[in-house]
Each structure stands twice: as structure tokens, then as C-alpha cells.
C-alpha positions as CSV (number, residue, x, y, z in Angstrom):
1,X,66.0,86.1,107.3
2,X,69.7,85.7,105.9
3,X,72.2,88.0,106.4
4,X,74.9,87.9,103.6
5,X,78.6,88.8,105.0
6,X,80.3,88.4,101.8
7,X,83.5,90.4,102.3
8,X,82.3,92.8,99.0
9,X,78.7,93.5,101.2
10,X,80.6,93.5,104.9
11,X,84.1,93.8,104.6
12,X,83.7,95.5,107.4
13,X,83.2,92.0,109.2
14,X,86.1,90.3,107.9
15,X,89.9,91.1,109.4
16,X,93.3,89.9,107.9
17,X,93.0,90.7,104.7
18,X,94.7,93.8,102.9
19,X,92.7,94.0,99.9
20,X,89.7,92.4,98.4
21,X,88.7,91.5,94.2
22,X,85.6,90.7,93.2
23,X,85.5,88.4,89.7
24,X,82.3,86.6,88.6
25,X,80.1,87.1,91.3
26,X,83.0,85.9,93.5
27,X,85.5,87.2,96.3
28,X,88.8,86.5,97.1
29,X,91.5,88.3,100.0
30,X,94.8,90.1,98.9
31,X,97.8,90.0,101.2
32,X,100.3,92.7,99.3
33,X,98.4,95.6,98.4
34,X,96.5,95.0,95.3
35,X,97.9,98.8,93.6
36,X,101.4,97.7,94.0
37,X,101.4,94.0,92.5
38,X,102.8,95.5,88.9
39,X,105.8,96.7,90.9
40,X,106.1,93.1,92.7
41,X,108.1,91.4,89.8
42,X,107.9,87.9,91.7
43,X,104.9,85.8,90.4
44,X,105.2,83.2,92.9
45,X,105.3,85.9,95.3
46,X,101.7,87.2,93.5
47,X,100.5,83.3,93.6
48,X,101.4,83.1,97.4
49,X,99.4,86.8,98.0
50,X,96.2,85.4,97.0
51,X,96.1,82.8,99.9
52,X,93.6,83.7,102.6
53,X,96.4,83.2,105.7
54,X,95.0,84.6,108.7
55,X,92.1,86.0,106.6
56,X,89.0,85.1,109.1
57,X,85.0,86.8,109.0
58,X,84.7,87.8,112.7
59,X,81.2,88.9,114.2
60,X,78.7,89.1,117.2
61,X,75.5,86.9,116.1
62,X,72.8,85.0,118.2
63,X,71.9,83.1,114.7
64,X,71.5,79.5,114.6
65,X,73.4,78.8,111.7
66,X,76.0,80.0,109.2
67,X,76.5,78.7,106.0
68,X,79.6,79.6,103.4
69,X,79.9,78.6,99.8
70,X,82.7,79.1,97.5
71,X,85.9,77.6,95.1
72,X,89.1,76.3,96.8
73,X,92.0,76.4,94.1
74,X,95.0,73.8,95.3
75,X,98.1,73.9,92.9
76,X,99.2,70.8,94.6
77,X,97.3,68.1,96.9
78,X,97.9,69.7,100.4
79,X,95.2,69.7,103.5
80,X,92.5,72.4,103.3
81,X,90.2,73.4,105.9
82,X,88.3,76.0,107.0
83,X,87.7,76.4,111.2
84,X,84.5,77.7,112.4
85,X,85.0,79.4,116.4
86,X,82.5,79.9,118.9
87,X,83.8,82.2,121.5
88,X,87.2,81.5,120.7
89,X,87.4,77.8,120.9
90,X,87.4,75.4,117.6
91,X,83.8,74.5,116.8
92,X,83.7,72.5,113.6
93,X,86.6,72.2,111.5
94,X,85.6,71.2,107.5
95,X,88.0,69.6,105.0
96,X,88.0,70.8,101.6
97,X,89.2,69.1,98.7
98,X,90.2,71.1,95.6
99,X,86.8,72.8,93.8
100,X,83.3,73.9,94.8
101,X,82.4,74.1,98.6
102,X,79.2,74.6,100.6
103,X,78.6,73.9,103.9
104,X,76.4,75.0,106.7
105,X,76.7,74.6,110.4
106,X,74.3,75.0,113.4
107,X,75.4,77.4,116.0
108,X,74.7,77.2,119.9
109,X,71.7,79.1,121.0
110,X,72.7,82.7,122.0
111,X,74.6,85.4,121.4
112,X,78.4,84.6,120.7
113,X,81.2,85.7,119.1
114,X,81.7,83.7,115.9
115,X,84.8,83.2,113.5
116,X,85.6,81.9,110.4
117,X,89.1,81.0,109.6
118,X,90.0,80.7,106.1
119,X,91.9,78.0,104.7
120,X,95.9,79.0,104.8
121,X,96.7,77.1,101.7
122,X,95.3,77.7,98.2
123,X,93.0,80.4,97.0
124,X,90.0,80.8,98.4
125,X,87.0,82.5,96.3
126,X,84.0,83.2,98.3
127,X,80.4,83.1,96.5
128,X,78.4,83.1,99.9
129,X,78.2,83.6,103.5
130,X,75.2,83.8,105.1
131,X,73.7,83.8,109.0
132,X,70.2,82.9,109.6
133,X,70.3,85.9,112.0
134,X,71.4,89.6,112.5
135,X,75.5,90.1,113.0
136,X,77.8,93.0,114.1
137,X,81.3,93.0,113.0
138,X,83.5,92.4,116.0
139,X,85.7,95.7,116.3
140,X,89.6,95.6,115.7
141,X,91.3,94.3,118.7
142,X,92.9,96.9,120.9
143,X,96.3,95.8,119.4
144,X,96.5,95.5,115.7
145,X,99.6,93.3,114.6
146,X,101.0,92.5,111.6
147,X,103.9,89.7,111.3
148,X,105.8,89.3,108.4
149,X,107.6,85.6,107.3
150,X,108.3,82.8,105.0
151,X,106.2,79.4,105.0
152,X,106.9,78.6,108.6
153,X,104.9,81.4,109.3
154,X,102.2,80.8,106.6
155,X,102.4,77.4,108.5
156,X,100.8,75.1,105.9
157,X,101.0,71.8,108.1
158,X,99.4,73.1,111.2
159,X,96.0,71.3,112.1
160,X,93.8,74.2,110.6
161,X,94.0,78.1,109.6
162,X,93.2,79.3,113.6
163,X,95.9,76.8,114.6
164,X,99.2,78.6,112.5
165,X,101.3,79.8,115.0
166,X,100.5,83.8,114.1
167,X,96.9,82.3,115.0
168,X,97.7,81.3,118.3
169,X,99.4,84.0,119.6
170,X,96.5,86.5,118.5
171,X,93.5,84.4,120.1
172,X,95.9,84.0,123.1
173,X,96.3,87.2,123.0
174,X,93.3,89.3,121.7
175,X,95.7,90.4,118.8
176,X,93.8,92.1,115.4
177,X,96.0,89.9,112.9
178,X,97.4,90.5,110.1
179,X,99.8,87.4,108.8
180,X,102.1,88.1,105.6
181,X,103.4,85.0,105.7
182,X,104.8,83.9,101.8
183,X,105.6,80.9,101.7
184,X,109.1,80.6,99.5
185,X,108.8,84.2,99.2
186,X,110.4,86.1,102.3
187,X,112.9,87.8,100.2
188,X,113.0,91.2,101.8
189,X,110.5,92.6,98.6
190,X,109.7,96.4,98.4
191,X,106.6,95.5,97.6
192,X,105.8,94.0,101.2
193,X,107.7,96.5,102.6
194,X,105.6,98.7,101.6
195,X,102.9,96.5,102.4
196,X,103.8,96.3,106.0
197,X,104.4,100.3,106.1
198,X,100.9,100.7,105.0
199,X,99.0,98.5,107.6
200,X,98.1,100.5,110.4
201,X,100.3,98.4,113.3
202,X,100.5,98.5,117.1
203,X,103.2,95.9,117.0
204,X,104.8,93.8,114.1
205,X,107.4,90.8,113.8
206,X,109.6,90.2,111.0
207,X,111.1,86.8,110.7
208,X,113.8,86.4,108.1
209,X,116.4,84.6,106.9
210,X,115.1,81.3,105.7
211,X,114.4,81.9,102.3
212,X,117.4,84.1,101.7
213,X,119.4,80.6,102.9
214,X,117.1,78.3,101.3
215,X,117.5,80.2,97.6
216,X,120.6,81.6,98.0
217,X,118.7,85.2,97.0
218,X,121.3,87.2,98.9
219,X,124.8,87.2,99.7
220,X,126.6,87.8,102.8
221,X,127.2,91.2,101.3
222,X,124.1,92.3,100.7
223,X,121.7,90.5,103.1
224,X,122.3,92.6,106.5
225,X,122.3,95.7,104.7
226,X,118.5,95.0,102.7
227,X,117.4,93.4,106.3
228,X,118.8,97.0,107.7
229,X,116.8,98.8,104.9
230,X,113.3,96.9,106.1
231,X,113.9,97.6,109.7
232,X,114.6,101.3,108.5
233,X,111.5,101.6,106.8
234,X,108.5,100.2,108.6
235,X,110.2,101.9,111.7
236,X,109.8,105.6,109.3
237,X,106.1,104.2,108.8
238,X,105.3,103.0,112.3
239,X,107.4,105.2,115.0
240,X,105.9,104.1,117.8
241,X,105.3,100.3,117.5
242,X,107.5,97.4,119.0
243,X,109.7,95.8,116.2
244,X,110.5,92.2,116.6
245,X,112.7,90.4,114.6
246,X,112.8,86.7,114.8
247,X,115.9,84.4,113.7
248,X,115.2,81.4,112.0
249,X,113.9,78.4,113.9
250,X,116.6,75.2,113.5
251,X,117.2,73.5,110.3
252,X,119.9,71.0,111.1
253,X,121.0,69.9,107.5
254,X,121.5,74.0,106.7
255,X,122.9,75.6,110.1
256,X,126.8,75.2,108.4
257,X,126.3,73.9,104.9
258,X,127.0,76.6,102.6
259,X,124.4,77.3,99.9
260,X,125.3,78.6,96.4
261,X,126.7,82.0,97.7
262,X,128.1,80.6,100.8
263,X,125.6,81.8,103.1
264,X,125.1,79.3,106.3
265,X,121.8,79.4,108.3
266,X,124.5,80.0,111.7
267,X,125.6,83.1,109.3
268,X,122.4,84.2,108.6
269,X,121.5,84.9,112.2
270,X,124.9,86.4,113.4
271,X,123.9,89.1,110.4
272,X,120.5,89.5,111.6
273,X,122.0,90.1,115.0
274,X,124.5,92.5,113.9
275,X,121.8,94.7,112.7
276,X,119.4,94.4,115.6
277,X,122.3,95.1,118.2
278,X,124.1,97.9,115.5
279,X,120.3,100.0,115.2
280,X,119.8,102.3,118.1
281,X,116.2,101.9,118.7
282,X,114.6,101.1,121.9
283,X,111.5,99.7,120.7
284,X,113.1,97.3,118.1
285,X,113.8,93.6,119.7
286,X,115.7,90.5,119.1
287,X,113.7,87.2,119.7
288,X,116.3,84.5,119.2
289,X,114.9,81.6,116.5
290,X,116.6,78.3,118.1
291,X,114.7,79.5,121.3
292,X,111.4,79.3,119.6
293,X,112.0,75.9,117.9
294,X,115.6,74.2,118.7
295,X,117.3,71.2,118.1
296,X,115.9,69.7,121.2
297,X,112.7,70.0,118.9
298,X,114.2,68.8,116.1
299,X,112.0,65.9,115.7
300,X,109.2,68.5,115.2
301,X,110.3,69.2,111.9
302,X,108.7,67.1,108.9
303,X,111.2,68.1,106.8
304,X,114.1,69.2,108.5
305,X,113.0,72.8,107.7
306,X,109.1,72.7,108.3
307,X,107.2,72.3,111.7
308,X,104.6,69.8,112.1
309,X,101.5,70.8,113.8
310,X,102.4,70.1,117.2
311,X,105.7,72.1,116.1
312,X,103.5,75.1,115.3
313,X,101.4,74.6,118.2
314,X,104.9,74.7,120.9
315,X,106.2,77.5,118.3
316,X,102.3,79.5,119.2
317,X,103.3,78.8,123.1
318,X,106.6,80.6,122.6
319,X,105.7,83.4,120.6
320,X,103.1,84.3,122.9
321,X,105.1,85.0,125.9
322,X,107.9,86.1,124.0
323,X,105.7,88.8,121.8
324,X,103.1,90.0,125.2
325,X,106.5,91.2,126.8
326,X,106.9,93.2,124.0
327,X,103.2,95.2,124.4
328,X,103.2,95.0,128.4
């Protein structure tokens, strides 16, 4: 007998997502809260909300099989690929291509703790998801985290959607993730603010700065105060969970080129760090970017800006040590 896990029958069974739609007979995960979008007023921010990041069906089964059918939408050719985990280690990894999907894979006999990772690039409907035997929703994990970022933590060019570096540091970890990573679109918005107030959170990360640089959406003046303001306000909504705030990783061609409001990637961090050290809170925390990914890792970068996978994967190392002293 099948079980169907679509996330509108068990959404119980899936984690990482903040809100679900149904359309057509279809399903797809929301990463801003779906009651707030007509106060987001960023479109590519709405575009990048509707990517599953970190989005993952997570379950108990002894069934021999699970098979998941669906529609990958790609607004440009990137790699998409969906990781299937047995007990926490990578399984079968399937490539999509833009379109239609089915597939099915054969699970090892017993009972096991099985996950499905959704792809962290383009939107991801699902039409089906189905076990060939019985399934209970894993519970949330005893610590419930929720890390907010730009494209280097939606992490597009990592291997596959449980290899991201937010990925890594919750199966390391046992973390209950919740990645609002936006790619182009960590611009300090009420609306994930708000987002990020709302999730229930044991811990949380915010790393900033690299869009703000990379857009030139804030000045000097008004940057550290709207990164202030964030702080301020999932603090009001979470009082009792560690605050990390991450610099930005190394980006040698922007650390003292001025963008178009004469912001440097150097300046960006020294405000960041002015507001960290300036806010007396005990449980708020300063994890240094260039520590995490620096120009000894340079060549890490595809871009200059971007990891590569094995970028992500030494950025996943650092983050876990760096983040478990914060929940010890």
C-alpha cells in the first residue's frame, strides 16, 4: 500500500518550509510568510521565496521504496538536484533538468530515517510523494534554527541541496533548519524580519552585508542603523535565543573598491562590528566572515564573490564549530 506525504496531506512530515500553496493539484514551499508577501514590494525577493532551500520531507519508514513526482521551474540553466538520505548519509542524488520529474528509488531493508532534500535552485512544485510502506514524521530536532543570508547562504553551486553550508551544519549538528537564504535579496526587508520573528527559534544567524555592497542598497548612513533595527527586533521576538551575526566571507575585487554610494566590503564589516560590540546583549555574537572563508581560500571562489562546492563544504566545517559553541 502507498502512503502519500505530499506536504498538503503530511505537512507534518516536511521541515524547512514557512508556508505551503496548493495550485492545480500541485505543491510548492514558501520561505517569507505567505500573509505578508503584499507588504514585501521586492519581486525578485518573491521569485527567490518560492525556492525550496533547505525545504526537505523528513520521516521514520521501513518501506522499500519512495517515489516523488513533480515540475522544476529554472529561470536560467543552473544544476538541479534533489538528495535522497538514509540515516543521514547521501543515498541517491537525481539531476533534474527544467520541467516534469518522476522518479523512484529502492530503499535498504529496515527501518531508517529517510530524507528528501529539495532542490535549492528553482521552484519546485510537488504532484507526488509516495512510500510503499507506513512513515512517521521525524519530530523537530531539539534545536530549531533559522539562518538568515544572501546567495552564499542559499549556496546554489554546492554539490546538492543537503550539501549548502546551512545543510551541513544542521546534519552535523542535529539542527531543525530553517534557511532564508535570498539569493540577491539580503537587503535587511521588514518582511523577513518579520519572517524570522515569527519562526519559533532556539538559535538564529544573520549574515549580511553582501548584497547591501553588491547593490549599493544602503549607504554608510543608513546601513548600521537598519542592521541595528533587525538585531532589535528578532531579539524582542526571540529573548532567549543565541544571535549570530556573520560578516561577509572575502570578496577580493570589493574589500576597498567603493560601490555607487561609497560603501567598501572592509566598511561594511567595521559597521556590522560597531553594532554587535555597541548592543549590550549577552546572547548576541560576532562570528568574523574572513575567518569562515578568507583570502587563503580565495581560490574557492568561482566568481570572486561565490564559493564553489568544496568552498561551501570548508565554509559547513567552520560554521559548525563556530555555531555549536554558541548552543553548548
Amino acid at each position: 500500500m502507498a502512503h502519500d506525504l505530499r506536504p498538503n496531506i503530511r505537512p507534518d512530515a516536511w521541515r524547512g518550509a514557512v508556508g505551503w500553496e496548493e495550485r492545480d493539484g500541485a505543491v510548492r514551499s514558501w520561505r517569507l510568510l505567505p500573509d505578508l508577501l503584499d507588504r514585501a514590494f521586492a519581486p525578485d525577493l518573491i521569485t527567490n521565496a518560492r525556492q525550496s532551500v533547505g525545504v526537505r520531507l523528513d520521516v521514520d519508514t521501513d518501506a522499500e521504496s519512495i517515489a516523488l513526482g513533480g515540475d522544476l521551474l529554472l529561470d536560467i540553466p543552473r544544476d538541479a538536484r534533489i538528495d535522497v538520505l538514509v540515516d543521514g548519509e547521501l543515498h541517491r542524488r537525481i539531476d533534474l533538468v527544467a520541467g516534469a520529474f518522476v522518479f523512484d528509488v529502492s530503499l535498504p531493508a529496515g527501518t531508517h530515517r529517510v530524507q528528501a532534500w529539495l532542490p535549492q535552485v528553482g521552484e519546485t512544485w510537488i504532484r507526488s510523494v509516495q512510500l510503499s510502506g507506513p512513515a512517521t514524521p521525524r519530530a523537530a530536532a531539539p534545536t530549531r534554527w533559522t539562518t538568515y543570508g544572501s546567495s552564499i547562504s542559499q549556496c546554489n553551486a554546492a554539490s546538492g541541496p543537503s550539501e549548502t553550508w546551512p545543510a551541513l551544519v544542521a546534519r552535523a549538528l542535529d539542527w531543525d533548519l530553517t534557511c532564508l537564504g535570498f539569493g540577491g535579496q539580503c537587503h535587511l526587508d521588514p518582511v523577513s524580519t518579520r519572517t524570522i520573528a515569527t519562526v519559533p527559534a532556539d538559535i538564529i544567524s544573520l549574515c549580511l552585508g553582501i548584497n547591501v555592497m553588491g547593490n549599493a542598497s544602503m549607504s554608510p548612513r543608513a546601513f548600521a542603523p537598519q542592521v541595528a533595527g533587525l538585531i532589535d527586533q528578532v531579539r524582542a521576538a526571540h529573548p532567549s535565543a543565541p544571535i549570530a551575526v556573520i560578516t561577509p566571507i572575502v570578496a577580493p575585487g570589493l574589500e576597498h573598491s567603493p560601490n555607487a554610494v561609497g560603501m567598501t566590503l572592509d566598511g561594511v564589516r567595521e559597521a556590522i562590528i560597531e553594532v554587535v560590540s555597541g548592543t549590550d546583549d549577552d546572547l548576541l555574537h560576532l562570528i568574523d566572515g574572513p575567518s569562515i572563508l578568507g583570502f587563503d581560500e580565495a581560490h574557492l571562489l568561482s566568481d570572486g564573490v561565490h564559493p564553489d562546492a568544496a568552498g561551501y563544504r570548508l565554509m559547513g566545517e567552520r560554521l559548525t564549530a563556530a555555531l555549536q559553541q554558541l548552543r553548548a
